[in-house]
C-alpha positions in Angstrom: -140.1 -15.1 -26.7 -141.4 -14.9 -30.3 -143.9 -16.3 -32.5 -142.0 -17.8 -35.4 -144.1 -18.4 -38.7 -141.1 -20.5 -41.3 -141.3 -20.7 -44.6 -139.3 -22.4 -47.1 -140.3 -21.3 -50.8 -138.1 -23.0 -53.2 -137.9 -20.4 -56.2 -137.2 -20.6 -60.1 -133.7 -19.0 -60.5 -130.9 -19.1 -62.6 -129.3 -22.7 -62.7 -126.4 -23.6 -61.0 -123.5 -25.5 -62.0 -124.8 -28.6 -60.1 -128.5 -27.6 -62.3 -130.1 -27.3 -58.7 -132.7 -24.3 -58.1 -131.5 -22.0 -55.2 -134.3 -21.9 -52.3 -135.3 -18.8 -49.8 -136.3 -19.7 -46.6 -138.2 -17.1 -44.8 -139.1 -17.2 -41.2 -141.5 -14.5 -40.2 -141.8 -14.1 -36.9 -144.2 -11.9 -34.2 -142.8 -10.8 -31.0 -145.0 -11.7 -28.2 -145.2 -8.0 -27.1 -147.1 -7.5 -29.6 -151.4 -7.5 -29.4 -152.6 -10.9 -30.8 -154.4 -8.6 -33.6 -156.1 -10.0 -36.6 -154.4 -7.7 -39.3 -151.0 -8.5 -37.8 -151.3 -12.2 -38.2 -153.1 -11.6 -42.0 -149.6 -9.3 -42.3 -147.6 -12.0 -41.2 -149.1 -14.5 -43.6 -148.6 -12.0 -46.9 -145.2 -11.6 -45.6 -144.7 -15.6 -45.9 -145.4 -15.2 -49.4 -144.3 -11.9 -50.1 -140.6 -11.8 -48.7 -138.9 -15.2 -51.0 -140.5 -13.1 -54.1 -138.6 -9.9 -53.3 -135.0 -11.9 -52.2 -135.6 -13.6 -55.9 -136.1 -10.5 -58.1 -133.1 -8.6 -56.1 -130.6 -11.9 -56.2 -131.7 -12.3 -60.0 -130.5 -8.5 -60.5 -127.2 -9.0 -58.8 -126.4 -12.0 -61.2 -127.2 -9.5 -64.2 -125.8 -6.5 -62.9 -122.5 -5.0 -61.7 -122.6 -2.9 -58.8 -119.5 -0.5 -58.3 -121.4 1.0 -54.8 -122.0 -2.5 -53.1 -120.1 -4.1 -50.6 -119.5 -7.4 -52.7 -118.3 -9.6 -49.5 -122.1 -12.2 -50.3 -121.1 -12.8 -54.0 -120.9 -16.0 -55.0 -124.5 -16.5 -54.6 -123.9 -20.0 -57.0 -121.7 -21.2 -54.2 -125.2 -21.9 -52.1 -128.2 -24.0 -52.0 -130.0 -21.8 -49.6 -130.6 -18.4 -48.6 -131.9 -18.0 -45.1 -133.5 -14.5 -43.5 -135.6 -13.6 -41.0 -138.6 -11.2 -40.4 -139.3 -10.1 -37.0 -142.3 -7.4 -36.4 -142.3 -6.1 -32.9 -143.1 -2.8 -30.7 -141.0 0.2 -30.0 -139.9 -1.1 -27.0 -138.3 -4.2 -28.2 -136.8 -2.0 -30.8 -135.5 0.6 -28.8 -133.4 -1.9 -26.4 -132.3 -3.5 -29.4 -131.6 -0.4 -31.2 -129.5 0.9 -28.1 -128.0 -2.9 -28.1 -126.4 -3.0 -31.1 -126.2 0.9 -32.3 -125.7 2.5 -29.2 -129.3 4.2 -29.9 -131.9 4.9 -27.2 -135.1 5.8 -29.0 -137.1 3.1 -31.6 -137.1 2.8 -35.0 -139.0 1.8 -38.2 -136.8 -1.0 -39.0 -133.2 -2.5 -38.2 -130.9 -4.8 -40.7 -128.5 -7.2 -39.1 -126.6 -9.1 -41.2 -125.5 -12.6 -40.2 -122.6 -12.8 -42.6 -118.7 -12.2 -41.6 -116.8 -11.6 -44.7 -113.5 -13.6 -45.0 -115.4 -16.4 -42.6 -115.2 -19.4 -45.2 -117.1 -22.6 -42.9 -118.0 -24.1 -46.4 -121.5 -24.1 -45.6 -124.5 -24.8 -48.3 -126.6 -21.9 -46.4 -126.2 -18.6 -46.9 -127.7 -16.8 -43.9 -128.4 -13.3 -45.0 -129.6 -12.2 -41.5 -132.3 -10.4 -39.8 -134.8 -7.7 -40.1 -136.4 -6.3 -37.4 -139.6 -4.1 -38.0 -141.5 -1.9 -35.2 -145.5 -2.2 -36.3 -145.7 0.7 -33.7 -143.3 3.3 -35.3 -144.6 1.9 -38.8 -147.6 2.8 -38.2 -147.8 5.6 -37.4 -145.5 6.9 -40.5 -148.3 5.3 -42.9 -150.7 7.1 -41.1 -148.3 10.1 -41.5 -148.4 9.3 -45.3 -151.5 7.8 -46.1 -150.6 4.7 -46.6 -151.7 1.3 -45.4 -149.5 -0.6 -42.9 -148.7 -3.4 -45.1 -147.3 -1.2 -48.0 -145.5 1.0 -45.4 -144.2 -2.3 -44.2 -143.1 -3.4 -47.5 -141.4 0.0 -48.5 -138.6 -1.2 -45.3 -138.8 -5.0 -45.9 -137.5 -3.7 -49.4 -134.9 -1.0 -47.7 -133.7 -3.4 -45.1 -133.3 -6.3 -47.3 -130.8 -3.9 -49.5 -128.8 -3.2 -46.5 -128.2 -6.3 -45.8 -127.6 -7.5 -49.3 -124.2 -5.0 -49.4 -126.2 -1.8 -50.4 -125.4 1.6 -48.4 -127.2 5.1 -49.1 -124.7 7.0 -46.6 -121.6 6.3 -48.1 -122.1 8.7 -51.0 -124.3 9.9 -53.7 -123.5 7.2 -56.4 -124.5 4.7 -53.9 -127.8 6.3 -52.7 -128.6 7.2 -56.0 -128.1 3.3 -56.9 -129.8 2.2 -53.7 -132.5 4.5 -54.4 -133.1 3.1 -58.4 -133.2 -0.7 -56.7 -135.7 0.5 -54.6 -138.0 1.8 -57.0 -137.3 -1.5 -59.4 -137.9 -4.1 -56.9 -141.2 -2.3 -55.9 -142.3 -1.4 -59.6 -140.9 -5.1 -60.0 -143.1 -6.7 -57.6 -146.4 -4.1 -58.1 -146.2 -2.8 -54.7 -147.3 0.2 -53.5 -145.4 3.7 -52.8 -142.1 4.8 -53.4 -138.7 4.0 -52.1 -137.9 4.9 -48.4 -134.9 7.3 -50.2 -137.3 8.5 -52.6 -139.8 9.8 -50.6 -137.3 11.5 -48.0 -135.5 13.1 -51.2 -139.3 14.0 -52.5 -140.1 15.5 -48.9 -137.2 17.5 -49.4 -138.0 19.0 -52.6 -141.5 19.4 -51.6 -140.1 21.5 -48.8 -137.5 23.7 -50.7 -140.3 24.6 -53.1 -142.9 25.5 -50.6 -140.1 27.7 -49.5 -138.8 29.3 -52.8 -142.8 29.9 -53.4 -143.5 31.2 -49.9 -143.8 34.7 -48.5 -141.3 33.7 -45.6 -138.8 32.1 -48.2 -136.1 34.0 -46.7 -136.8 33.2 -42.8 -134.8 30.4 -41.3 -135.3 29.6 -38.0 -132.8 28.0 -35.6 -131.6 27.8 -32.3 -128.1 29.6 -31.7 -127.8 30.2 -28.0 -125.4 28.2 -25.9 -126.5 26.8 -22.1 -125.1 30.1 -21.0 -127.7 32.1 -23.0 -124.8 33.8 -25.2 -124.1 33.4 -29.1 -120.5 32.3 -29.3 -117.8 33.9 -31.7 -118.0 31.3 -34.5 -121.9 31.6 -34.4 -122.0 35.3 -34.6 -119.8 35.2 -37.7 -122.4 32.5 -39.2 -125.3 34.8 -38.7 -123.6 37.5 -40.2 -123.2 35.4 -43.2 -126.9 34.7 -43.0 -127.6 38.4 -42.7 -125.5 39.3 -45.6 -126.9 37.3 -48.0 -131.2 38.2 -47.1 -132.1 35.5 -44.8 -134.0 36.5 -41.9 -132.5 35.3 -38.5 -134.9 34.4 -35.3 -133.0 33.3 -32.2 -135.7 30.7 -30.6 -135.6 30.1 -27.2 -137.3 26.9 -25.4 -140.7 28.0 -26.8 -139.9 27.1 -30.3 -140.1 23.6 -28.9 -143.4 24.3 -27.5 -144.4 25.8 -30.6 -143.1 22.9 -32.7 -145.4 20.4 -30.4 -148.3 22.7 -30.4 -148.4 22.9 -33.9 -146.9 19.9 -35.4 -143.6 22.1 -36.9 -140.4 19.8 -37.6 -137.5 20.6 -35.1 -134.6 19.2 -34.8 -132.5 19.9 -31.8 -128.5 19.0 -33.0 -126.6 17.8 -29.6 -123.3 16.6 -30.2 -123.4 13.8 -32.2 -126.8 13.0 -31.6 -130.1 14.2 -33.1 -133.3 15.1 -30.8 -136.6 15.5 -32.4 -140.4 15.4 -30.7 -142.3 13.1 -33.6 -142.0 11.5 -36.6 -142.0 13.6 -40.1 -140.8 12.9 -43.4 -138.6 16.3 -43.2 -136.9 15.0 -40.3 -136.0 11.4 -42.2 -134.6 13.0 -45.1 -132.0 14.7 -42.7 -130.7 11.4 -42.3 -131.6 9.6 -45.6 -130.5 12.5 -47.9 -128.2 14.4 -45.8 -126.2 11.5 -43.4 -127.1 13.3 -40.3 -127.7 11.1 -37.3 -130.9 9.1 -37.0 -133.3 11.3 -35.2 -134.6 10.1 -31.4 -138.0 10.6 -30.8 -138.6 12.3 -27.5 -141.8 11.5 -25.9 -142.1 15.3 -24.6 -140.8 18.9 -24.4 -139.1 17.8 -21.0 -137.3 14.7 -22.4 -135.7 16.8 -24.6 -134.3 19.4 -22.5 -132.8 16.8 -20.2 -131.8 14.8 -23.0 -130.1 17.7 -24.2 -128.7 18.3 -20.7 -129.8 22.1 -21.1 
């Protein structure tokens, strides 16, 4: 059950052949999970207004721009009268069981694109439905507070990064196309006046921030990482890494389960790498840019030291 707030906001734009104005219709919508909270529902309402003016500006840029790094299956935006997405803000737990739903995911998430558009599907329609975006004011939350922002410009920075997924743009497929995702980013917010930069930006600037505090540190040549097996032993292939290491200055430390504890205790970005999956123990900027700028695997949030050992199955 939701709480749907629609929204049809018939837009200037580029004239069609028929000399029709293409509309956006937005439906915002609150999950009833979520507290009936006064600065939620005054959220809600800015969205209504907020959402048609950032499709406009980003459709207007397609129709002047070519875009070698975009999936161009929704192209023929003239073909429609009306484009039709939805905004959904929920908790982590809706999230999470959607996450796992459709991704395979267990943990939450700030935000999740769903496109509602099957390429090749032709049913001659006068509607283009671009899809859904699902937001978590929980997880949200607590990253603006991680930043310093306010929720509402936290939540636009993903309303901006979900709505280019779902428009055909894709930051892991390579560098030319995060590079491109990332300049749309920072236009449509410059565009529309709204506050902080790009999600790509600021896990690309959390990265260099990082690197620098490193190559300007006393302990630039320490890294730290976890290179015992479940039988307590360093296998061949890792030994011959560390020697690498060795050879070239860094400083090696072998952590055992109390570089977890000290990561908690002290609020130190870990990542533990398990299989194909990535296990962390809280949100931090360092810890998105291993996805954002180096494709890793979404991190899961575990709740505590002990989720993540049995997560990890050590």
């Amino acid at each position: 059950m939701v709480h749907g707030l629609g929204l049809t906001e018939p837009l200037a734009a580029e004239r069609r052949s028929e000399d029709k104005d293409l509309e956006f219709s937005v439906s915002i919508c609150i999950e009833e999970g979520i507290p009936n909270d006064p600065e939620i529902l005054s959220i809600a309402e800015l969205l209504r207004l907020n959402v048609p003016m950032a499709m406009k500006l980003a459709f207007d840029s397609f129709r002047s721009s070519t875009f070698k790094t975009r999936d161009e299956a929704i192209n023929d935006f003239g073909g429609y009268d009306s484009i039709e997405l939805s905004v959904m803000l929920c908790n982590d737990e809706f999230i999470r069981k959607l996450n796992e739903e459709r991704r395979d995911e267990d943990h939450a998430t700030d935000v999740l694109s769903m496109s509602l558009h099957v390429p090749g599907l032709d049913l001659d329609l006068p509607i283009l439905m671009l899809g859904d975006l699902v937001i978590s004011i929980e997880t949200v939350a607590r990253q603006a507070e991680e930043k310093g922002h306010e929720l509402i410009d936290e939540i636009r920075v993903l309303l901006v990064h979900g709505m280019l997924h779902l428009l055909g743009f894709d930051h892991e497929i390579s560098e030319e196309a995060g590079a491109k995702m990332e300049e749309e980013e920072g236009i449509l917010l410059e565009s529309l006046k709204w506050k902080g930069k790009g999600l790509i930006q600021s896990a690309y600037d959390a990265e260099t921030n990082r690197n620098h505090h490193m190559e300007n540190s006393d302990d630039r040549k320490k890294s730290v990482f976890d290179s015992i097996n479940q039988s307590s032993a360093i296998s061949s292939a890792m030994w011959m890494a560390l020697k690498e290491a060795l050879s070239r200055g860094v400083k090696v430390v072998i952590a055992t389960g109390k570089a977890c504890l000290y990561s908690w205790k002290n609020k130190v970005p870990l990542i533990a790498f398990i299989n194909d999956r990535c296990l962390t123990l809280f949100e931090h900027p360092l810890v998105d840019s291993l996805h954002i700028v180096y494709h890793e695997p979404k991190a899961e949030i575990m709740p505590s030291f002990e989720h993540l050992l049995s997560a990890a199955d050590m």
